[in-house]
Residue, then its C-alpha position, 0 to 999 in steps of 0.5 A: x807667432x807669424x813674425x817667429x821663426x819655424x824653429x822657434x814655433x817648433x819648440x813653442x808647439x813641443x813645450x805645449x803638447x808636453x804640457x797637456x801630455x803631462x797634465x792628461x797622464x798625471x790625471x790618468x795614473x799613468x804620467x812617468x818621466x821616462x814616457x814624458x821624455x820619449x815623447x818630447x824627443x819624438x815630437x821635437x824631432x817631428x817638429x823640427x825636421x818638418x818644421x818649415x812645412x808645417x809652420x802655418x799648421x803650427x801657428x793656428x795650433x798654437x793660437x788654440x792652444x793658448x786659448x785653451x789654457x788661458x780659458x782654462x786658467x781663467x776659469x781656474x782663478x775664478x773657481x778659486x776666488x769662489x772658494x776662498x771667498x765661500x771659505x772665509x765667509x766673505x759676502x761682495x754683494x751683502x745679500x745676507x745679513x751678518x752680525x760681524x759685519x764692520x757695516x752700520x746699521x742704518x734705520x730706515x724711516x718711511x720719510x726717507x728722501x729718494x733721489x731719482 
């Protein structure tokens, strides 16, 4: 974002805080288009008028908010492996044994050789 132009850190910020704008009004209740469009026009129209002024502002808000959102993708796509691999019965670690396993079942004997 340093090599960018202020315009261009301008629309990146707006696209940004209209994203977590909408995402916090649709979880409220309370998301229409009408405010979401009132509410980029304003905040575009703030940014890029100050835009040359406010472009370092603009380059550590960026920085946060992209590492906001990929933590909470990161944390999203984890939380969604979990659930499907909970949902399809599925156990990495075979910590549980089950009768339709496609492992085999190995004897084991006291005279096993362990390798160290």
């Amino acid at each position: 974002m340093e090599t960018s132009s202020s315009r261009f850190k301008s629309l990146a910020i707006t696209a940004g805080l209209s994203f977590w704008f909408s995402i916090i009004t649709f979880s409220t209740g309370y998301f229409s288009f009408e405010v979401l469009a009132i509410f980029v026009a304003i905040l575009l129209t703030i940014t890029q008028i100050f835009a040359k002024k406010i472009s370092k502002l603009l380059d550590i808000f960026a920085i946060i908010n992209t590492k906001i959102f990929l933590s909470i993708l990161f944390i999203f796509v984890i939380s969604i492996y979990g659930i499907l691999f909970r949902f399809l019965r599925i156990d990495l670690l075979r910590l549980k044994s089950q009768r339709d396993s496609y492992w085999l079942k190995i004897e084991s004997s006291d005279n096993d050789r362990k390798q160290f």
